[in-house]
N, CA, C and O atoms as a Tinker XYZ file with bonds, in Angstrom:
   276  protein
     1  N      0.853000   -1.175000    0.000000    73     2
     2  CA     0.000000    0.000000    0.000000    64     1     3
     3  C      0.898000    1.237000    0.000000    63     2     4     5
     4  O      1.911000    1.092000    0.684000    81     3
     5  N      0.773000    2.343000   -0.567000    73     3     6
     6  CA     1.228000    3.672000   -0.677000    64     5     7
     7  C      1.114000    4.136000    0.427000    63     6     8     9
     8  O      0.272000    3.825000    1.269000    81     7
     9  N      2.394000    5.330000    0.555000    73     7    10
    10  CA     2.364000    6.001000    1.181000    64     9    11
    11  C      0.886000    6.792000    1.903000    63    10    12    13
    12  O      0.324000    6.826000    2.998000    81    11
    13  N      0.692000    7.401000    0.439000    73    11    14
    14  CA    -0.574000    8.192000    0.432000    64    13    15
    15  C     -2.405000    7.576000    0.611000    63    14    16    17
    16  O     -3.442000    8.226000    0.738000    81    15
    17  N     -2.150000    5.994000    0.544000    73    15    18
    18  CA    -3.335000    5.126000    0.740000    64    17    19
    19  C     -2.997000    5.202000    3.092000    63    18    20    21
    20  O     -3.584000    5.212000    4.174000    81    19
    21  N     -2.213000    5.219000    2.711000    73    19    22
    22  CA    -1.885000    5.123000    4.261000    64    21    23
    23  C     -2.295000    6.116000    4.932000    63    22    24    25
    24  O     -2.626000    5.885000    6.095000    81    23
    25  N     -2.383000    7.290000    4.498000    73    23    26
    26  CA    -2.665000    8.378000    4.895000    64    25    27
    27  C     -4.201000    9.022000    5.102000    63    26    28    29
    28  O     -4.632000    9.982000    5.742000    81    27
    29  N     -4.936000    7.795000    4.054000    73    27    30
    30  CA    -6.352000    8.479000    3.738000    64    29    31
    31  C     -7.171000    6.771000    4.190000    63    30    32    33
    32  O     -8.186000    6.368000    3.623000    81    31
    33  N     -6.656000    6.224000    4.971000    73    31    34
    34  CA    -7.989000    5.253000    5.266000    64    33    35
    35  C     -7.395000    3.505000    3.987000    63    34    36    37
    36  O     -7.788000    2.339000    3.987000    81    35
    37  N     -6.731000    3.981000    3.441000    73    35    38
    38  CA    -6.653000    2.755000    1.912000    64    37    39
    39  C     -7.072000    3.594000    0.803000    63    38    40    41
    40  O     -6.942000    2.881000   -0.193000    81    39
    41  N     -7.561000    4.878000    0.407000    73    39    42
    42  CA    -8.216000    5.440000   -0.535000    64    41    43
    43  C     -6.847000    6.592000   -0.916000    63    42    44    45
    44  O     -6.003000    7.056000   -0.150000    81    43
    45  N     -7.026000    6.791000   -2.299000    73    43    46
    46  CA    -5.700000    7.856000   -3.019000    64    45    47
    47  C     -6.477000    9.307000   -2.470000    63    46    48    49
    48  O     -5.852000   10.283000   -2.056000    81    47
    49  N     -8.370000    9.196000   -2.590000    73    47    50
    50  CA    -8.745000   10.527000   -2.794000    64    49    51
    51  C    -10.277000   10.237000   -2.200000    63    50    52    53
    52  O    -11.152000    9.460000   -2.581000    81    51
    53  N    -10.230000   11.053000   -1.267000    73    51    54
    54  CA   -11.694000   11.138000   -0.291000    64    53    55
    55  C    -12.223000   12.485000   -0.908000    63    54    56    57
    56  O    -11.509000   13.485000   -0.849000    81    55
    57  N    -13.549000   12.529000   -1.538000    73    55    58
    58  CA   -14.229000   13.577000   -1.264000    64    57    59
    59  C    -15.138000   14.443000   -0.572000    63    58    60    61
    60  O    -15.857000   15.387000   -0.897000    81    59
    61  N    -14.806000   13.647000    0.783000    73    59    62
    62  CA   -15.583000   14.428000    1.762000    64    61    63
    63  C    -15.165000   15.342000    2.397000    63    62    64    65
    64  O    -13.995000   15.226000    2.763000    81    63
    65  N    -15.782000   16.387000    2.723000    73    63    66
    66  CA   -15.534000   17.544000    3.558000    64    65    67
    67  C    -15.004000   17.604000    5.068000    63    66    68    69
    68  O    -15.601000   17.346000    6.114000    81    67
    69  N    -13.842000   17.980000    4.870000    73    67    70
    70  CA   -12.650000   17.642000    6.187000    64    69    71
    71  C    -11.777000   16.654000    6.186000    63    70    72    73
    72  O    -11.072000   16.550000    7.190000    81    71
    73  N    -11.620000   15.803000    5.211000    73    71    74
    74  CA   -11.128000   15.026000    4.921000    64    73    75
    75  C    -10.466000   14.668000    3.851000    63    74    76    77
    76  O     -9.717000   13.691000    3.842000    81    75
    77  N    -10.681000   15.442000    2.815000    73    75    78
    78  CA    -9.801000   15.503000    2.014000    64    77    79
    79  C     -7.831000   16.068000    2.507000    63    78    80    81
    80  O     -6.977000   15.191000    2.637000    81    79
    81  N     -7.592000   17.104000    2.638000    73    79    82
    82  CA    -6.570000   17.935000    3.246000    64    81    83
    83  C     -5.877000   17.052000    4.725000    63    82    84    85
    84  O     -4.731000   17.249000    5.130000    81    83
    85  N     -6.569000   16.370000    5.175000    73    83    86
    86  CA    -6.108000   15.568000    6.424000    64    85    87
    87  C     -5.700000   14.472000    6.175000    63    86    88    89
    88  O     -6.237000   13.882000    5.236000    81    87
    89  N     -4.648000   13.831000    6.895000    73    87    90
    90  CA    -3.951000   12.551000    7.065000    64    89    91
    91  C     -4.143000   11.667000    8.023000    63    90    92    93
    92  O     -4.745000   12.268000    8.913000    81    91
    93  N     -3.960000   10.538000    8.344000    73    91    94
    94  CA    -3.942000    9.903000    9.256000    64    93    95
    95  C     -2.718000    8.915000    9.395000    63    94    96    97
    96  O     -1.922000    8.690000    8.484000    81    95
    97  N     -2.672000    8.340000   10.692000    73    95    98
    98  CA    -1.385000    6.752000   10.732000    64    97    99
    99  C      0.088000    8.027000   10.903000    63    98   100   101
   100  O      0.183000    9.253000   10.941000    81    99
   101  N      0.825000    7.105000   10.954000    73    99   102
   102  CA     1.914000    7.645000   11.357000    64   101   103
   103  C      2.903000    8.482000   10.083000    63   102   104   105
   104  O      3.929000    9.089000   10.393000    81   103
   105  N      2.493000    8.409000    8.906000    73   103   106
   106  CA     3.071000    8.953000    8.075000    64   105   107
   107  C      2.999000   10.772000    8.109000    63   106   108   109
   108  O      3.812000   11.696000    8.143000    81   107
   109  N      1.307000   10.581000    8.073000    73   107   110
   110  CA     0.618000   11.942000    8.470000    64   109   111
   111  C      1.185000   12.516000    9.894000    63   110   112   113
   112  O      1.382000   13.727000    9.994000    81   111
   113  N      1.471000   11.555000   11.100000    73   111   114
   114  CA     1.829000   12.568000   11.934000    64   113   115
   115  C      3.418000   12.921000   11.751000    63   114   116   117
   116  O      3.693000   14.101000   11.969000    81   115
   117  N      4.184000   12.314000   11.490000    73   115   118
   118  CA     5.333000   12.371000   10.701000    64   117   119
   119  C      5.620000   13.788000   10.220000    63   118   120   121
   120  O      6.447000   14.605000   10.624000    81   119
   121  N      4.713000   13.858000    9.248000    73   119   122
   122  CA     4.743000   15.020000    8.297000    64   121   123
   123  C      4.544000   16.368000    9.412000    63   122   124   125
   124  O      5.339000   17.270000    9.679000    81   123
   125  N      3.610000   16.191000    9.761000    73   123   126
   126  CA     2.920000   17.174000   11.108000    64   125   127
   127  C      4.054000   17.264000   11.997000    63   126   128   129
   128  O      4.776000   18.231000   11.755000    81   127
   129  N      4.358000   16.643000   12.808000    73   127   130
   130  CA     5.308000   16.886000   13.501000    64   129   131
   131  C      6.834000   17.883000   12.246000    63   130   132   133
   132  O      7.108000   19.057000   12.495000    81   131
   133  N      7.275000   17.420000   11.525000    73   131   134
   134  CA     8.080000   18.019000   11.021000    64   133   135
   135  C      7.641000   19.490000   10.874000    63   134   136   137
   136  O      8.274000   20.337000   11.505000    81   135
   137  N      6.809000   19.789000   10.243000    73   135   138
   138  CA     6.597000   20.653000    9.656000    64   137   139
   139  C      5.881000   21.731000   10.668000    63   138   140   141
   140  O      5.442000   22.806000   10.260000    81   139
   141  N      5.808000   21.239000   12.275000    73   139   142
   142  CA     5.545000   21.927000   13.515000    64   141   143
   143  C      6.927000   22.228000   13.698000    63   142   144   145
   144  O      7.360000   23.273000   13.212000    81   143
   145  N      7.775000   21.367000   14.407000    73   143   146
   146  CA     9.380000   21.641000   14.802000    64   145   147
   147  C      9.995000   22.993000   13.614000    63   146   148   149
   148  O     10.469000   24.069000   13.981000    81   147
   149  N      9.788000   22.483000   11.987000    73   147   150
   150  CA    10.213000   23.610000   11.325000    64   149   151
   151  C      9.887000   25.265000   11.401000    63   150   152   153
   152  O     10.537000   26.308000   11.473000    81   151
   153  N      8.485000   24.855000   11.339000    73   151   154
   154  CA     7.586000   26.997000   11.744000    64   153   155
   155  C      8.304000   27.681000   12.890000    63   154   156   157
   156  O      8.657000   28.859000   12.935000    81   155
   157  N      8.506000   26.467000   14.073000    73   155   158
   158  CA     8.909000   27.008000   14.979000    64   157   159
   159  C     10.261000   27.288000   15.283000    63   158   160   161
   160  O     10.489000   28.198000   16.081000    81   159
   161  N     11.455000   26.481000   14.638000    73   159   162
   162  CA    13.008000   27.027000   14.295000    64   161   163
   163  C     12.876000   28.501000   13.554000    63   162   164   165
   164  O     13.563000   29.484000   13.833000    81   163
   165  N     11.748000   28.430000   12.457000    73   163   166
   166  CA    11.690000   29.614000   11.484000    64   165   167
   167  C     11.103000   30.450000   12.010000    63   166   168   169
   168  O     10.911000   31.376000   11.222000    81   167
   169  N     10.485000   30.720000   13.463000    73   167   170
   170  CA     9.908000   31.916000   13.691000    64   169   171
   171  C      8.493000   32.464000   13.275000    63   170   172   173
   172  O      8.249000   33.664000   13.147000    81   171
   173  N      7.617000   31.476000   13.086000    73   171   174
   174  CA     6.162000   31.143000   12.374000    64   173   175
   175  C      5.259000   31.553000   13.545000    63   174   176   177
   176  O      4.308000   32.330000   13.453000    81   175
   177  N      5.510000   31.182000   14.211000    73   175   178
   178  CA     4.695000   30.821000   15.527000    64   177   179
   179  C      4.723000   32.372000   16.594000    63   178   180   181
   180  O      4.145000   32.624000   17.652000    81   179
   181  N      5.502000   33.041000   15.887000    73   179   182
   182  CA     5.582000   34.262000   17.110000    64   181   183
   183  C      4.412000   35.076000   16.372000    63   182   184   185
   184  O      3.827000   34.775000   15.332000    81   183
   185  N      4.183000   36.516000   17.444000    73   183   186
   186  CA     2.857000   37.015000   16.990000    64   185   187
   187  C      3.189000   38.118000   16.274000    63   186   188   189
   188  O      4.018000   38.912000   16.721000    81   187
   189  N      2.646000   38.283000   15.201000    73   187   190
   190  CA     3.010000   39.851000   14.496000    64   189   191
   191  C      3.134000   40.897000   15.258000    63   190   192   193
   192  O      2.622000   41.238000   16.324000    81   191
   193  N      4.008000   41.422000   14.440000    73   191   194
   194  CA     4.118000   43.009000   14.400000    64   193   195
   195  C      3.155000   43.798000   14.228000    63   194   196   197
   196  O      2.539000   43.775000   13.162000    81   195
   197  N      2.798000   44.719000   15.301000    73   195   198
   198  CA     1.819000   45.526000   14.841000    64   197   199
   199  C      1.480000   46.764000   13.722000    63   198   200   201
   200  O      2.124000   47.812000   13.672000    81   199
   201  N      0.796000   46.561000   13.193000    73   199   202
   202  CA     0.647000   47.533000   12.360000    64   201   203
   203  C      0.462000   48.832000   12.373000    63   202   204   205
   204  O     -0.449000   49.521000   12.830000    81   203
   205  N      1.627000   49.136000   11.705000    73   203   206
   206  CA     2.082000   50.962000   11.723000    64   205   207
   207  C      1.422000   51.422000   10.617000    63   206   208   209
   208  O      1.646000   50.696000    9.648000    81   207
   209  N      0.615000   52.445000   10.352000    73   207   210
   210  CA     0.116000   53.183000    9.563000    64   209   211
   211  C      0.693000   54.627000    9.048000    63   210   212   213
   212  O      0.599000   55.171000    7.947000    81   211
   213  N      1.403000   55.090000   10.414000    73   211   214
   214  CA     1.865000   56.680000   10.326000    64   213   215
   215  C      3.384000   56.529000    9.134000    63   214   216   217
   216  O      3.858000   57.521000    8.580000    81   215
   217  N      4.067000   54.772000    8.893000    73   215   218
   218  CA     4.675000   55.449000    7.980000    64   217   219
   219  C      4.570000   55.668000    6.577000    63   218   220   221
   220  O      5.497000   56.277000    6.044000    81   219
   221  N      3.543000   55.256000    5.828000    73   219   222
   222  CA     3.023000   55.385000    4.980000    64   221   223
   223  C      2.852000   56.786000    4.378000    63   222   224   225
   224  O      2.266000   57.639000    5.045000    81   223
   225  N      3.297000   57.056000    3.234000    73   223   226
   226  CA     1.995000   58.207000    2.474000    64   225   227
   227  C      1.420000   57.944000    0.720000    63   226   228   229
   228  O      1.953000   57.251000   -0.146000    81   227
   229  N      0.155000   58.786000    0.637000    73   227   230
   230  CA     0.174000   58.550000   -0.457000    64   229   231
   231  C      0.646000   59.240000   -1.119000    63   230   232   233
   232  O      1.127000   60.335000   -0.826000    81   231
   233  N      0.569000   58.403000   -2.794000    73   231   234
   234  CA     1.214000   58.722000   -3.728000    64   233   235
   235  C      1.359000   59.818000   -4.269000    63   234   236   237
   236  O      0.449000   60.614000   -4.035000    81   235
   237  N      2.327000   60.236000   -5.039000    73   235   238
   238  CA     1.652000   61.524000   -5.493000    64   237   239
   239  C      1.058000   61.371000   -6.592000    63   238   240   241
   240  O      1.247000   60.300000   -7.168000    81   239
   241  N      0.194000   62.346000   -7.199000    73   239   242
   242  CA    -0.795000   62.018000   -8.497000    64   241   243
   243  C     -0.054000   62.351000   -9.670000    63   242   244   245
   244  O      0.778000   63.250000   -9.796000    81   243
   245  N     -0.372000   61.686000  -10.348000    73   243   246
   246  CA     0.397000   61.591000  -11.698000    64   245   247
   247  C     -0.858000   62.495000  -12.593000    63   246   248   249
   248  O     -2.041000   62.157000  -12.582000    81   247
   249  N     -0.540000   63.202000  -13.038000    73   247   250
   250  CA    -2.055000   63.548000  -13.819000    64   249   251
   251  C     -1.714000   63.095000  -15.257000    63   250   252   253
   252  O     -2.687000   63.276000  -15.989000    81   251
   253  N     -0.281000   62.380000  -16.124000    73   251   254
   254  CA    -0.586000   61.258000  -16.855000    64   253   255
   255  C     -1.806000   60.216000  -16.887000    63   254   256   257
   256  O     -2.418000   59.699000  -17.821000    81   255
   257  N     -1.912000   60.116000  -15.510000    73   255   258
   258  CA    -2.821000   58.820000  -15.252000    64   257   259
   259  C     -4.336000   59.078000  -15.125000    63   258   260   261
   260  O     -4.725000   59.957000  -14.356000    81   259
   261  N     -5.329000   58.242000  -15.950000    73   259   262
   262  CA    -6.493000   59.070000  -15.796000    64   261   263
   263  C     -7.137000   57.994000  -15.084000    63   262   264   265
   264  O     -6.872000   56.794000  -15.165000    81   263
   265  N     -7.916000   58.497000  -14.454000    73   263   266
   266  CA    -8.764000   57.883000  -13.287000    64   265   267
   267  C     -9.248000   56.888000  -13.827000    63   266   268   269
   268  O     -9.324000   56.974000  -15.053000    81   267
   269  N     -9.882000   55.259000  -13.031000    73   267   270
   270  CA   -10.790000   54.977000  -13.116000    64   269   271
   271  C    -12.399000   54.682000  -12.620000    63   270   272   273
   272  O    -13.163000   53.717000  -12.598000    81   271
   273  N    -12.432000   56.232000  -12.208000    73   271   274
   274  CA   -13.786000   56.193000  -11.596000    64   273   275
   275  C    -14.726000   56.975000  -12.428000    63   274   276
   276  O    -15.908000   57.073000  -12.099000    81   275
């Protein structure tokens, strides 16, 4: 059996809802676990930066450019 039959019950492709995108058995947690340990070496997991607005400005107008409103 495949990797990927392993993952879904014996089936390549479930079309049910929640179940497609999910894994199961140890391959799936495998994957999961890796790819938890990785976000978190990479800094995934911390909480954003808040959003600054004041440094922004807008553009200046081109009056080449004609509107589209």
């Amino acid at each position: 059996m495949s990797r990927l039959r392993e993952m879904h019950g014996g089936k390549e492709y479930d079309p049910d809802w929640h179940h497609r995108m999910r894994g199961q058995g140890r391959y799936a947690e495998l994957i999961a676990a890796r790819f938890r340990l990785a976000s978190q070496r990479l800094g995934f997991h911390e909480p954003p930066h808040a959003l600054r607005t004041d440094i922004f400005r807008r553009p200046p107008v081109d009056s080449r450019q004609m509107s589209l409103l």
